[in-house]
C-alpha positions in Angstrom: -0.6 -22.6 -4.5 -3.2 -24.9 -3.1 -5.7 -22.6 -4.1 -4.6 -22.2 -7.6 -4.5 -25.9 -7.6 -7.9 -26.3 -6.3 -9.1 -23.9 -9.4 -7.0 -26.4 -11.9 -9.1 -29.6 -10.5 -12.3 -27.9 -10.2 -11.9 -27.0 -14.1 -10.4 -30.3 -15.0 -13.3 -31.7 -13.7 -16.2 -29.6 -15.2 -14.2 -29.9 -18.7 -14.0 -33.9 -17.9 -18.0 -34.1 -17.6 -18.6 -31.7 -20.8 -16.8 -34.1 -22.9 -18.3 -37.2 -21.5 -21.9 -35.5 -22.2 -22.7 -36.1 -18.4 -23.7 -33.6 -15.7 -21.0 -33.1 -13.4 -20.7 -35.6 -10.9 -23.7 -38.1 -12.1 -22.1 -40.8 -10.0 -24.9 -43.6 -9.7 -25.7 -45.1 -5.9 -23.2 -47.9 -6.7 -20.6 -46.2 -8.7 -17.3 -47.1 -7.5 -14.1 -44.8 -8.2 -10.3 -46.0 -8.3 -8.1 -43.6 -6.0 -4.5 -44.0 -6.6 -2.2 -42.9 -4.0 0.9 -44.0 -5.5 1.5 -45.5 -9.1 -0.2 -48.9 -8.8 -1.5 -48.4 -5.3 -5.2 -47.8 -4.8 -8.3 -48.1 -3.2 -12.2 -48.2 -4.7 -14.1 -45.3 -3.1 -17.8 -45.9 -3.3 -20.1 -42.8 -3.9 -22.2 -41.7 -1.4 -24.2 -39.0 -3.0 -24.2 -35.0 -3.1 -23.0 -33.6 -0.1 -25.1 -30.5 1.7 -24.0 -28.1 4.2 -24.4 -29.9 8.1 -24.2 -33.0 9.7 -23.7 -36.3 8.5 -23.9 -39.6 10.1 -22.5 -42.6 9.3 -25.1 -46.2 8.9 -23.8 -49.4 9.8 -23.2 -50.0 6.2 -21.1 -48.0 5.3 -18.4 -48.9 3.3 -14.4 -48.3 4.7 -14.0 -45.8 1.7 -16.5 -43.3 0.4 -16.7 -39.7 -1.4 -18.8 -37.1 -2.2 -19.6 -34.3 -4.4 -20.2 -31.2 -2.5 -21.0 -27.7 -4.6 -19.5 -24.8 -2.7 -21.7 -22.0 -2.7 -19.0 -19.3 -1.7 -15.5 -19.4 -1.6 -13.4 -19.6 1.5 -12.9 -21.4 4.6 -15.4 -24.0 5.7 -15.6 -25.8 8.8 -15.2 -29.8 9.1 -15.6 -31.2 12.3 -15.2 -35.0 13.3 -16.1 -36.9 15.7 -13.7 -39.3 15.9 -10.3 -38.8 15.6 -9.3 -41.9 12.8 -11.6 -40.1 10.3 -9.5 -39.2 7.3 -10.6 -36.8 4.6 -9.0 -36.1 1.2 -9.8 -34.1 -2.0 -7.9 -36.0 -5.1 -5.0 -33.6 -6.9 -6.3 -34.9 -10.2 -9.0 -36.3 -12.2 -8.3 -38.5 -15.3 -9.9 -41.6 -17.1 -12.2 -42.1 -14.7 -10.1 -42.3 -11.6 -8.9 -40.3 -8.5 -4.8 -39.1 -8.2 -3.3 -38.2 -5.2 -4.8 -36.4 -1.9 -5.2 -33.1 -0.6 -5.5 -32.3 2.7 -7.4 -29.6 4.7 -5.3 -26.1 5.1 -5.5 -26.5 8.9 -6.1 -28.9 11.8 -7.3 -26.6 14.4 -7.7 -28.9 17.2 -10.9 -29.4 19.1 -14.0 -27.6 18.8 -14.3 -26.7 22.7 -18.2 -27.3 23.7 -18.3 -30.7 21.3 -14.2 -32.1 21.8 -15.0 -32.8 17.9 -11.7 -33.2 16.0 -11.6 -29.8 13.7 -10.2 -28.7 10.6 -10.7 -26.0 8.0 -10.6 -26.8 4.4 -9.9 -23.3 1.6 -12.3 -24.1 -0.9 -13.3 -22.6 -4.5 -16.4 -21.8 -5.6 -18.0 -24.6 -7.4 -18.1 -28.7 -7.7 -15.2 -30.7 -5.1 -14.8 -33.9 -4.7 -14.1 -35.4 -0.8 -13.1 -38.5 0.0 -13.1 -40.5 3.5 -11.1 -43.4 5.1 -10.9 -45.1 8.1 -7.6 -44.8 9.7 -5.3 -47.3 11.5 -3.6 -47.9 14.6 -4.2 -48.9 18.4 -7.5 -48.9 19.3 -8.9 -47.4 15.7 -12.5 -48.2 15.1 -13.3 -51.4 12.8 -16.1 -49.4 10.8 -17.0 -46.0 9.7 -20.2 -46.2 11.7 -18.1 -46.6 14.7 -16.8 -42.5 13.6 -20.1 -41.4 14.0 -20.0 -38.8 11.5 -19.0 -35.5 10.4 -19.9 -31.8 9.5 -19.4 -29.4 7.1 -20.0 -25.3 7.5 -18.9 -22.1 5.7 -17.2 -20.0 8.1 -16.1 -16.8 5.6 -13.2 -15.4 2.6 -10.6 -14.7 5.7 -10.0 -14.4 9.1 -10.8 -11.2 10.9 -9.8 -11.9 14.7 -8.0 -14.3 17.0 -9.1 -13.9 21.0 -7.0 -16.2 23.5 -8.7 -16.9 26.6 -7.2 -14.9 29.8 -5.3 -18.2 31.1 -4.5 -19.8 27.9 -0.9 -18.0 27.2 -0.1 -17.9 31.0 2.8 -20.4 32.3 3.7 -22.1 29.4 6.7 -24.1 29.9 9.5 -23.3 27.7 11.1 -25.4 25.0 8.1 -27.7 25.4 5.1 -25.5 25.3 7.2 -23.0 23.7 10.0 -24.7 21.3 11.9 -23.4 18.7 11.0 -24.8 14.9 14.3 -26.5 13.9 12.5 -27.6 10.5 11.3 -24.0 9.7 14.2 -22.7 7.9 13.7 -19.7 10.3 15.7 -18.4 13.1 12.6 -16.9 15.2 10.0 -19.1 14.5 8.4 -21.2 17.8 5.2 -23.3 17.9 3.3 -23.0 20.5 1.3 -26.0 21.1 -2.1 -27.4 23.3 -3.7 -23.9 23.9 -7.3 -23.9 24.4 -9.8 -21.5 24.5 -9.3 -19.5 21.5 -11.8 -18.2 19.3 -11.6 -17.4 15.7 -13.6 -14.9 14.1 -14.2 -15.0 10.3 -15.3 -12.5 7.8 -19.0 -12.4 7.7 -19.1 -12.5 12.0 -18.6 -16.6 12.2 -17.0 -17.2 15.4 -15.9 -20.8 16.9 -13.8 -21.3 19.5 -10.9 -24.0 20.0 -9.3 -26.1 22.2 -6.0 -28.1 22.2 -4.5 -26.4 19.4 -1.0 -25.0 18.0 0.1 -21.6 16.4 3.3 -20.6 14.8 4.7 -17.4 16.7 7.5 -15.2 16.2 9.0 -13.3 19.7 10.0 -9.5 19.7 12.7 -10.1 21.3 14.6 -12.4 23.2 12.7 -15.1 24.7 12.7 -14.6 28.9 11.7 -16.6 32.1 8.0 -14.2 32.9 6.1 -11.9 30.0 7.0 -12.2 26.6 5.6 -10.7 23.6 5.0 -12.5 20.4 3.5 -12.6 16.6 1.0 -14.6 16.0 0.4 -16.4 12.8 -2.7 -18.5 11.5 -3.3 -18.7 8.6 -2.5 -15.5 7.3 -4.1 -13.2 9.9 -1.2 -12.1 12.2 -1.7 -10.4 15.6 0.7 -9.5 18.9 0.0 -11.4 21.9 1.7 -11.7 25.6 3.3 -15.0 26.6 4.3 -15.6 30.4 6.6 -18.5 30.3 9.0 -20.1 32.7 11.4 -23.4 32.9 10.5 -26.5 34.1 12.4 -25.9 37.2 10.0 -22.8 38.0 7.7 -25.9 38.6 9.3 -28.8 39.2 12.5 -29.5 41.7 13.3 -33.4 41.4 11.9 -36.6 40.9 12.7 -40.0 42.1 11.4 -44.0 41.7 10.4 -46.0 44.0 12.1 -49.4 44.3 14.4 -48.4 42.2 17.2 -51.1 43.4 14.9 -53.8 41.4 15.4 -51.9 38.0 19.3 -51.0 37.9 20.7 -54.3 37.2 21.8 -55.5 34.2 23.4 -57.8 32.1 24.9 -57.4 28.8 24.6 -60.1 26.5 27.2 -61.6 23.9 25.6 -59.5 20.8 25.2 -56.0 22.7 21.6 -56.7 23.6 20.7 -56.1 27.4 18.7 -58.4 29.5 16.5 -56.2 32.1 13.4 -55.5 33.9 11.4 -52.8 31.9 7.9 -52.9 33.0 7.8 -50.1 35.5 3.9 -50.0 35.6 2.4 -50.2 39.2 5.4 -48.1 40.5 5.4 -44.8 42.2 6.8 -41.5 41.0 7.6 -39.2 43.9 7.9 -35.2 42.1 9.1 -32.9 44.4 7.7 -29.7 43.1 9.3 -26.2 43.2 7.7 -25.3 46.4 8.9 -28.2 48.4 5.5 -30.2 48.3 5.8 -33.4 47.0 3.3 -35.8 45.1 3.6 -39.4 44.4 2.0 -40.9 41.0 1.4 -44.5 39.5 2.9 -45.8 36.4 0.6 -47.2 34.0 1.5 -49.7 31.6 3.4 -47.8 29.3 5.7 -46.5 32.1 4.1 -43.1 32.1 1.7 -41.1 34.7 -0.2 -37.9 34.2 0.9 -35.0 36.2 -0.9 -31.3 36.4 1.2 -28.3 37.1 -0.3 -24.9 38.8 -0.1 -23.6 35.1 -3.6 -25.5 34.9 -1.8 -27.7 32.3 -1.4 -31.6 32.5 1.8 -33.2 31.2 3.1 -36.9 31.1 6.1 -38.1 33.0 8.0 -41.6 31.7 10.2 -43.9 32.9 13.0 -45.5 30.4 16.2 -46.9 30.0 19.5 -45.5 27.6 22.1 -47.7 26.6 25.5 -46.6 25.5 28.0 -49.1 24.0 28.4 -50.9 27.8 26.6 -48.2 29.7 23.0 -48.0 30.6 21.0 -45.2 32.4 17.5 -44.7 34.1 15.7 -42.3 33.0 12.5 -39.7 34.5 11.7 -37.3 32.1 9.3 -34.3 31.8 7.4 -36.0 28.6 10.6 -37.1 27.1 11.7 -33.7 27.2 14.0 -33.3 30.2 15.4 -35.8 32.5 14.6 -34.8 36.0 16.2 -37.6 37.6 19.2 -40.1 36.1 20.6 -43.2 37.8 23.6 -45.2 36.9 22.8 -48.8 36.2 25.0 -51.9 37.4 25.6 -53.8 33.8 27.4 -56.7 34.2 28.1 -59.7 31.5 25.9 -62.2 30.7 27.1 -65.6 32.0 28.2 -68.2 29.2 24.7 -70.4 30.5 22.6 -67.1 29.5 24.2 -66.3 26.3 24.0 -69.7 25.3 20.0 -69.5 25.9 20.2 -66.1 23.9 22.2 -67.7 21.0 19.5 -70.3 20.8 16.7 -67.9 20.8 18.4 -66.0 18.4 18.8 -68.9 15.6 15.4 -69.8 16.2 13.8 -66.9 15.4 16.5 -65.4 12.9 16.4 -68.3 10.5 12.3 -68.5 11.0 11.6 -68.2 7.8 14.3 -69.8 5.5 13.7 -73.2 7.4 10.3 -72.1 6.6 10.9 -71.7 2.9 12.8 -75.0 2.9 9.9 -77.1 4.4 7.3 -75.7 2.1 9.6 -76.6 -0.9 10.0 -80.1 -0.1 6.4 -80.4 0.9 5.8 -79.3 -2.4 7.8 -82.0 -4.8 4.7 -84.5 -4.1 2.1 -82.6 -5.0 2.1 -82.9 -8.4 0.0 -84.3 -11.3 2.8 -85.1 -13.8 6.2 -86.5 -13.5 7.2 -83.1 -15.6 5.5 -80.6 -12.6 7.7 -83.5 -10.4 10.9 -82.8 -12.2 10.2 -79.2 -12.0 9.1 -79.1 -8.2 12.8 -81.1 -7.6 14.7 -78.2 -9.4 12.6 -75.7 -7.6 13.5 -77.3 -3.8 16.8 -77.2 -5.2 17.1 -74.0 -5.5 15.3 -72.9 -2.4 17.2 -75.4 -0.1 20.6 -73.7 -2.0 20.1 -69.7 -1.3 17.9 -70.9 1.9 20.7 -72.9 3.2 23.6 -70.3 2.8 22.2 -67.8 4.3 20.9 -69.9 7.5 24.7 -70.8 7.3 26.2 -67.4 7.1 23.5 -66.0 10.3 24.7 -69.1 12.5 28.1 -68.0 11.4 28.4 -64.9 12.6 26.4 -65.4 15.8 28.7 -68.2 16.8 31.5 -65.5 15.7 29.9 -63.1 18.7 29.2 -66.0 21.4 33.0 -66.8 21.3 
């Protein structure tokens, strides 16, 4: 499908540029595209030229969205490789009146590239004229520019893939149902994912090889899944291929785990609205594991209540520290990577005195009727600054109206959290 699709846009486009009397593509330096992601939403991408075959870096002014036309000599898979992980690239699903619609994505993220750590992906391209766009993602600790990405590359690889080759230790001691789960959202009944291998090369037609690290692949067992050697399917991408999987439990490597200090962390108080008042910055305590052998290890929380543990799988996994509440029950929680709880310990929850609540109930109006006091000030601040007594007559009905809906539902929030504090 996406590569019928691919054929449809290519086409669209070259029958675009014939009837505009243009060669394909003759975007000038400072052209400007719309690209609609959703009905009215968009964002102008700026051109950036014809892209070629290799590496391309990124100047410091560069804009936050930019595409290119790239003509694909040969069709199949080509390699993109990124250096920074908040790099976004797109293809448009459609081309029409001068604008972009929609956005493909590559076939496959394949993880890392293993002697770079460049973010990989491979994109199944037509022969002929694409269009590819790039962004700058968003989120904790995202660069501010595209310059910051450092760039990106682009290489044919080949029409298929020929050969998968894991590295010796890659498939050894995975730990089931978390580097082996089953795919609930498959629609299957034997398909697993099997995720964070490295060391896995993939061979194309043509002899291209590159090799991979931190990567998943859909597998399908040939029987039923046991503790020690397991034999599998492999599936990437079309090419299929048997491999063996040793895998065990979590309790072939890990016994127990407790908290230090925990007495600080298991009391709390329930306050008159269900919400709990407790301490849950855990960062700076120690983690004791007590591993399957009997050895034991103590590890430091950082400040997201986690720590980074290595098993003698070669593997290196997170362990977290977090609370569960249930109606008037509340637990502490140390998982395996929010996977399995290795250790559980009941809190003490007791009710919030009628001193505390009270400071809770005051906190809450404050902050829960924010912005319709909000919306009331601004109204009345607004009656006086006119420059007719008809904008003052109309500013009058307009504070009105705000103070009205404003007011009733300040009135109904107080309401029903004096309701819960008696």
């Amino acid at each position: 499908m996406k590569k019928t699709m691919k054929s449809i846009i290519a086409a669209t486009l070259a029958l675009v540029m014939l009837l505009c009397s243009v060669p394909a593509f003759a975007a000038g330096a400072d052209e400007t595209v719309k690209w609609y992601w959703w009905e009215d939403n968009y964002h102008e991408y700026h051109y950036e030229g014809v892209l070629e075959e290799g590496t391309v870096e990124f100047g410091k002014d560069t804009p936050e969205y930019i595409y290119y036309t790239f003509d694909a000599q040969e069709e199949g898979y080509y390699l993109m490789t990124e250096e920074n992980e908040w790099l976004g690239a797109i293809m448009p699903e459609e081309i029409k009146n001068g604008s972009f619609y929609g956005e493909i994505y590559c076939d496959e993220h394949i993880g890392k590239i293993a002697e770079t750590g460049d973010f990989a992906s491979l994109w199944y391209l037509e022969e002929g004229e694409h269009i590819i766009g790039f962004y700058l993602g968003g989120g904790t600790g995202s660069p501010s520019t595209l310059a910051e990405c450092g760039g990106f590359s682009l290489e044919y690889c080949g029409k298929e893939i020929t050969d998968l080759e894991f590295d010796e230790n890659s498939l050894d001691g995975l730990v089931i149902d978390y580097d082996l789960c089953f795919n609930e959202h498959s629609g299957r009944e034997d398909e697993y994912h099997m995720s964070d291998v490295d060391g896995v090369t993939v061979t194309f037609s043509g002899g291209k090889s590159i090799t991979v690290d931190d990567n998943g692949y859909y597998v399908y067992p040939q029987g039923e899944i046991k503790e020690g050697v397991n034999e599998f399917e492999v599936d990437f991408l079309g090419y299929k291929e048997n491999i063996t999987v040793i895998a065990y439990s979590l309790s072939h490597y890990i016994k127990s785990a407790e908290l230090n200090n925990v007495e600080k962390y298991t009391d709390i108080k329930m306050l008159y609205d269900c919400n709990y008042e407790y301490n849950g910055d855990f960062s700076g305590e120690t983690v004791t594991v007590t591993f399957a052998d009997g050895t034991k290890k103590n590890y430091v929380l950082d400040e997201f209540n986690g720590a980074e543990i290595k098993l003698d799988n070669g593997r290196k996994y997170y362990i977290d520290v977090y609370y569960t509440f249930n109606l008037t029950e509340c637990d502490l929680h140390i998982s395996f990577g929010f996977y399995e709880t290795l250790c559980k310990y009941e809190c003490n929850v007791e009710q919030a005195s009628f001193k505390e609540n009270l400071e809770w109930f005051k906190f809450n109006i404050e902050h829960g009727t924010y912005w319709n006091v909000r919306n009331i000030r601004e109204a009345f601040n607004n009656i006086f600054d006119v420059d007719s007594p008809f904008e003052l007559i109309n500013n009058i009905a307009v504070f009105a109206d705000v103070l009205i809906v404003n007011t009733s539902v300040i009135l109904d929030f107080v309401s029903t959290e004096l309701g819960m504090l008696i």
